[in-house]
N, C-alpha and C positions, 0 to 999 in steps of 0.2 A: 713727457714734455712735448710741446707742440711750437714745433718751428713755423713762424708766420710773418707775412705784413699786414699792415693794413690800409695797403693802397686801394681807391675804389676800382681801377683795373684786377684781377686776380686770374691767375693760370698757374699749371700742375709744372713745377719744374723738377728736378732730382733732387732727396732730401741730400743735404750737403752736414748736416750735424747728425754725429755720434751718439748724443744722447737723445736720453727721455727724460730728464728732469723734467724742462722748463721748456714752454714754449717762446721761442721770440719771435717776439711780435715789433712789427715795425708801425710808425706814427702817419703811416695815410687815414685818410679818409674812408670811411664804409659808406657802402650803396647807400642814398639816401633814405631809398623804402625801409630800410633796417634800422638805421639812428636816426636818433632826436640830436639832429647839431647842435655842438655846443658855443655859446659864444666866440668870436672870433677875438677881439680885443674888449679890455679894458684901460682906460685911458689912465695912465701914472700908476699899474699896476707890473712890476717886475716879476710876476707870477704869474700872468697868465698866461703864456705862452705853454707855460707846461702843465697848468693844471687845465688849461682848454683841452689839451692831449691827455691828462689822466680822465679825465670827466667822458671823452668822446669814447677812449677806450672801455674802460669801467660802464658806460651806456651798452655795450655790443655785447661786451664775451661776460663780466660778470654775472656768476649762478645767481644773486638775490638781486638782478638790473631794475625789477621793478620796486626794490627799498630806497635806491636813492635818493636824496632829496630833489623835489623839483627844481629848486633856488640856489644849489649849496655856495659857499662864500668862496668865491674867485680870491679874495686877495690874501687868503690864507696861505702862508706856508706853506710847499708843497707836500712832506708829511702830514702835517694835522689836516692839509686839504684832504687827501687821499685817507685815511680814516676818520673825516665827517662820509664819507660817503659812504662806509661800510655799515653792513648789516649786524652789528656790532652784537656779540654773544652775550649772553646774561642767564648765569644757571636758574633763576626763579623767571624772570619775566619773557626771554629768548634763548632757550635750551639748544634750541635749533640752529641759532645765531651765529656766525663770523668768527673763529677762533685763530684763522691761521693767515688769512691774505695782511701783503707787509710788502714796501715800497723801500729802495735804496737810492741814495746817491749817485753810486756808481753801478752803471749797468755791465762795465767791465768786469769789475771783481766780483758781481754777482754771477756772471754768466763763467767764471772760472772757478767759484767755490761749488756753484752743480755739477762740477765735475772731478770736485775733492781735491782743488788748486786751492791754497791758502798760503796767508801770513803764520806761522804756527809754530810751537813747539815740538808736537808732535806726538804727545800725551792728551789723553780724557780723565776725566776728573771728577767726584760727586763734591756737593761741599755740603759739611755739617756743623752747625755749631755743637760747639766744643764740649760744652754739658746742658742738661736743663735748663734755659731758662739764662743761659751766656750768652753773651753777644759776640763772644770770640769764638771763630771758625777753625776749621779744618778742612784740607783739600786728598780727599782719598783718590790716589791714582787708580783709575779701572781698567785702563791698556796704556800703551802705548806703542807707537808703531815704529817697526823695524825701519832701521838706517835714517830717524829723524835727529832731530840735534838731541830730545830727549834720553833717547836710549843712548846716546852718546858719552852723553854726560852719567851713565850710569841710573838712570831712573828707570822705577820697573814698577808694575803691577804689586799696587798693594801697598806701595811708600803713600806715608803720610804727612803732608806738606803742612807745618802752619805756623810758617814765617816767609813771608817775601821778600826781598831787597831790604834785611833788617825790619821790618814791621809785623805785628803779630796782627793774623790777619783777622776782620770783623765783621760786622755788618756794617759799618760807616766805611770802609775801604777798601772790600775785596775787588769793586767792580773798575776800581782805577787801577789798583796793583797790579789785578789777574787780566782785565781786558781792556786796558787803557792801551795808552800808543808806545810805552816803551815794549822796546823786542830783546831785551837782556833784564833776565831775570836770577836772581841769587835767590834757591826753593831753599829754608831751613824745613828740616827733618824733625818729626816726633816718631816715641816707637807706644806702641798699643801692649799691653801686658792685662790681664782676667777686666779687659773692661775700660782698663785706666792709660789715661794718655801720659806721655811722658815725653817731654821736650829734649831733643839730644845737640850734641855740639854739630853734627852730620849736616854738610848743606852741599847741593848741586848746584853747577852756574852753566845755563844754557840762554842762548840768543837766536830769538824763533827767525826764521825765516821761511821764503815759500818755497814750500815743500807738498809735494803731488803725493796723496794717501792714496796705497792702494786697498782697497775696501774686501777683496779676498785676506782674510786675516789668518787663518791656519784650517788646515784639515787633515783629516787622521783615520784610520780605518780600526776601530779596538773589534777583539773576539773572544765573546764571550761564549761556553760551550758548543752548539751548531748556529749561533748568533754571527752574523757579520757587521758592524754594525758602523756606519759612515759618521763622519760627525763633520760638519764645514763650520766654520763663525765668520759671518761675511755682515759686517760695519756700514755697509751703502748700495743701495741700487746705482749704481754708475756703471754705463758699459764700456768706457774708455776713460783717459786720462783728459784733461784741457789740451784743447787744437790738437790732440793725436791723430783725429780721424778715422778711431779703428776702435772697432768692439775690442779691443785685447783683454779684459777687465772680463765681458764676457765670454769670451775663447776660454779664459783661465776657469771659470765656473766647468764650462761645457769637457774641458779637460778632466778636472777635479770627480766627473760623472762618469767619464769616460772607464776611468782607472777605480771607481765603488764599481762598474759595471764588470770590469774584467777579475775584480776580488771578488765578487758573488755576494756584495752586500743586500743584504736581506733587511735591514731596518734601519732606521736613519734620523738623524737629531741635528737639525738644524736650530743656530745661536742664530737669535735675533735680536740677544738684549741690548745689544746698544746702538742696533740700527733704526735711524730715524726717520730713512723712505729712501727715494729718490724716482728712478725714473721707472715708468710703467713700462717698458718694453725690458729693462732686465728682471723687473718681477716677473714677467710675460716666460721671460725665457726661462726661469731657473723655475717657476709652476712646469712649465711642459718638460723639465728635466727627472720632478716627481711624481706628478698625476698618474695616478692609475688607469688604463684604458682612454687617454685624452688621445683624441685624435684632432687634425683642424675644424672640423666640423662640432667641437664642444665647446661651450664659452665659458671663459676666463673668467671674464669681468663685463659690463658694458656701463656707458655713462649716460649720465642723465643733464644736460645742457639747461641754460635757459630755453625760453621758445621761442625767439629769435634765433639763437645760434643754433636752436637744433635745426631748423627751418633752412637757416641760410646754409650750414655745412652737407646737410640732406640733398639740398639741390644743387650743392656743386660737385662732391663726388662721393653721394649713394646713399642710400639707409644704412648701409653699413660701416659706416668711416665712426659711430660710435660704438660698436661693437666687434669687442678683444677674446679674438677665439686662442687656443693654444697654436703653437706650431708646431713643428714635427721635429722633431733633437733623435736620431738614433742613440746617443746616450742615454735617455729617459730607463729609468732604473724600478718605475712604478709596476712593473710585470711582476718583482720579488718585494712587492710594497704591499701589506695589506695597512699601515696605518704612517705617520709621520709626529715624532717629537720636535716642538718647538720650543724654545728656551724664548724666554720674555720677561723683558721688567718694564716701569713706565714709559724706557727711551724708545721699545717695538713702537714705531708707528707708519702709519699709512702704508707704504708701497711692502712693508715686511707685516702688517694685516690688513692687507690684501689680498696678500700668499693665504695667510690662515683663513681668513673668507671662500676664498676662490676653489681653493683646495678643500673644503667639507662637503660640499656635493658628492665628492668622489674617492674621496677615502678619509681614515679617522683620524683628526688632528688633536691633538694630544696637546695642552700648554704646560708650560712646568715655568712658575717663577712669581711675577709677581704682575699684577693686570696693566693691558697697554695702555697708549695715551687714546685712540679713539678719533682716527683720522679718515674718514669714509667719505672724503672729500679728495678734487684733487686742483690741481693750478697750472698756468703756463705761466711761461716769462713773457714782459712786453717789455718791447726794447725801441730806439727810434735809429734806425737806420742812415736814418739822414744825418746824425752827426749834430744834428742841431741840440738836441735833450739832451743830457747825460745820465738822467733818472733810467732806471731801470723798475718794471714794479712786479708784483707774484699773487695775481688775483685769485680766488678760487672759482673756477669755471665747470666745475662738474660734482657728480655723487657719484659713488659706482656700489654698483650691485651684483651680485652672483651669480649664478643660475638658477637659483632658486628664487630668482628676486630677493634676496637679505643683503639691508642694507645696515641691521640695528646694532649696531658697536658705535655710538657717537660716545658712548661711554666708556669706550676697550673692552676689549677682551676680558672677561675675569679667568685666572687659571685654574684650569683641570686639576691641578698638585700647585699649591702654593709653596714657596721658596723663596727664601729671603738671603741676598747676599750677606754675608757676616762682615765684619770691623776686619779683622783678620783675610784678607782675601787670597787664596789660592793661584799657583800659576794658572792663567785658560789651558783647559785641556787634559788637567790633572783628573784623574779620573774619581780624585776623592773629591773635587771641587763641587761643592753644593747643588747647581742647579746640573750641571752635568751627572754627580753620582746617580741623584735622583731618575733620570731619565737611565740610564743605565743597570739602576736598582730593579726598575719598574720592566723594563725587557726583559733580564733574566729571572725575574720572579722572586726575589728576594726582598720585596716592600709590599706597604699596602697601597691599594689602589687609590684612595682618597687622599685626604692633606696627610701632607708630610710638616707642614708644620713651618713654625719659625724662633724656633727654641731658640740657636743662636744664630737671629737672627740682628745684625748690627742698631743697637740700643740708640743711638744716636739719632735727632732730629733735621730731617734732609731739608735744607733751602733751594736746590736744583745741582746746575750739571752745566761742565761747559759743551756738553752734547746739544743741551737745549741753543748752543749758539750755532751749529752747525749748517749750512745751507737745507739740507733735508731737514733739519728740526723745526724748521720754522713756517713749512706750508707744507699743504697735503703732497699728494703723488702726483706726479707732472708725466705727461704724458707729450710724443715725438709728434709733429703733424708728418709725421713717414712721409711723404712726396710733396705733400704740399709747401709752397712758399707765396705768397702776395707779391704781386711784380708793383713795382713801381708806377 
């Protein structure tokens, strides 16, 4: 994520944010040599004040700035403003296209959900309709996190939700039930038996509130014969909490490496399946905690800008401010690494294949699960400082490539050993759990190398995920401007 203004004054001050989600960016002015200004007023338009602001911004740092339109309509909304302006994706016509940049309201609660501050329950969830060809849903619990209201109320991994506040849930109603604005919810319970759903009298009452996720989700060291074998599931690139100020989030990783390092872990299976990116400086970190032989001098990742911003950030501090070498972590456990298991399903995206990017140059990664979503882009936050905007927006501003230069996952990752989570889901961690046995199978030699299959794999037809609403699900990897800020 990249911390910014965008006053036409600019100097190097101390970076004062925590993360790398998102960059924020504040509503000055850019050098004239660099934008096409964009009108100043419209007469009896209540909108342009802020879409003069998204248009000037989106002119500078937007990766597709020369799709624009030359003319686009000021007096639009400032949503449908801000996606007329996008380089809008189309899998037959624009493959290459816009999937991920997204504009909010509030530039507050966007800037505290990149940091895994939320309104929330505290539970993740897949939803399926209920049979073939039914319009009635189902909400399969995938985690939930410890000390939220959900685990409270007794919800766990693998309950099957499909009834809300008395209502069977649908397609005409789940998006007001499940993410409408009440924060008290009564979940009725079904139970799953050879396939078949069965509605039970069992219901939980929990009322979300904000609640701080922390994204290290468990870790464990299992041993198999002269096998050490580490395993972490980590839900978010976020290196801190909202306004903590402090990598603690990343201390907890660089610990968790610490202690595989002092057990003599020799192999290692990192869960990525429900993480959906986040910031590029804690990918940064938790690569140089695996890499084999990374030293600072080998690159991570590097990004590819417009040619205005590559131009403009080149000459203000260096050819190298787009290029992400490893850093040095004395935990780094890649010395007893010859290869790395990744667990993945459609939610791995961006800043967690990046890892899997970044990381094949220099040793063998391994997927087991089911293919990512294909996020090889990445975004900052703009934000307007001045207090005057309250919009917040999440442009896409870069590509990022490897050291091989590979940039070609616009389509995910496909897995090495396919795996499919079941209807019946396992606690995380259980070592008979599907995409983990797998990956466990495959160490000690007791599977075959290629698919493993999706025998029982959950029969049911997915309509998405409230993963998909997540701050990181919704734009690619955001990257820190490390020292820089835009003065006023």
């Amino acid at each position: 994520m990249r911390n910014v203004s965008t006053n036409p004054t600019r100097r190097r001050t101390p970076w004062v944010l925590v993360a790398s989600f998102a960059v924020l960016l504040s509503a000055c002015k850019k050098e004239a040599d660099l934008v096409t200004p964009a009108p100043t007023t419209t007469a009896g338009n209540p909108n342009a004040e802020v879409n003069n602001w998204i248009l000037d911004n989106m002119r500078y740092y937007y990766y597709w700035n020369t799709k624009i339109p030359a003319n686009p309509d000021l007096t639009l909304a400032p949503e449908p403003f801000f996606k007329s302006l996008l380089n809008t994706y189309n899998a037959t016509t624009n493959p290459d296209g816009d999937r991920f940049s997204w504009i909010q309201e509030s530039a507050q609660e966007l800037q505290a959900s990149l940091s895994g501050e939320t309104t929330t329950t505290g539970m993740e969830y897949q939803l399926y309709r209920r049979a073939s060809g039914s319009d009635d849903l189902i909400a399969q619990v995938l985690y939930v996190l410890p000390g939220s209201p959900a685990q409270k109320a007794g919800l766990k991994r693998g309950d099957i939700i499909s009834k809300v506040n008395g209502q069977v849930l649908s397609i005409s109603n789940y998006l007001s039930l499940l993410f409408g604005t009440t924060t008290n919810f009564t979940f009725g319970l079904a139970s799953a038996s050879n396939g078949s759903l069965v509605d039970t009298d069992v219901s939980r009452s929990v009322t979300a509130t904000v609640f701080q996720e922390n994204p290290v989700f468990l870790d464990s060291v299992y041993t198999v014969g002269s096998k050490k074998i580490g395993y972490l599931i980590y839900n978010q690139f976020v290196p801190g909490a909202n306004n903590s100020r402090t990598n603690e989030y990343d201390a907890q990783i660089d610990a968790i490496f610490s202690d595989f390092k002092a057990q003599g872990v020799n192999e290692l299976v990192l869960d990525l399946r429900y993480n959906p990116g986040g910031y590029t400086s804690s990918s940064t970190n938790l690569a140089s905690l695996i890499g084999k032989g990374v030293t600072t001098s080998k690159l991570f990742f590097r990004e590819e800008c417009n040619p205005t911003l590559t131009a403009a950030w080149t000459r203000q501090y260096g050819s190298d401010f787009l290029v992400n070498n490893f850093v040095t972590k004395p935990q780094n456990i890649g010395a007893n690494l010859n290869r790395v298991f990744v667990l993945t399903t459609d939610h791995t995206a961006s800043a967690s294949e990046l890892i899997i990017n970044g990381l094949r140059p220099y040793m063998t990664v391994t997927t087991i699960g089911t293919t990512t979503t294909g996020k090889n882009v990445g975004s900052i936050t703009l934000t307007d400082d001045s207090g005057k905007i309250k919009w917040g927006m999440q442009p896409i501003v870069f590509k990022s490539f490897n050291s091989l230069g590979q940039s070609d996952y616009a389509s995910g990752f496909k897995p090495t050993i396919e795996v499919e989570e079941p209807l019946n889901l396992l606690p995380l961690g259980d070592t008979r759990e599907p995409l983990l046995g797998t990956a466990l199978a495959q160490i000690s030699g007791t599977a075959p190398s290629a698919r493993a299959g999706s025998a029982n794999a959950n029969p049911l037809s997915s309509i998405g995920s409230s993963i998909q609403r997540k701050a990181g699900a919704r734009y690619g990897m955001v990257k820190p401007l490390k020292t820089l800020e835009l003065a006023n």
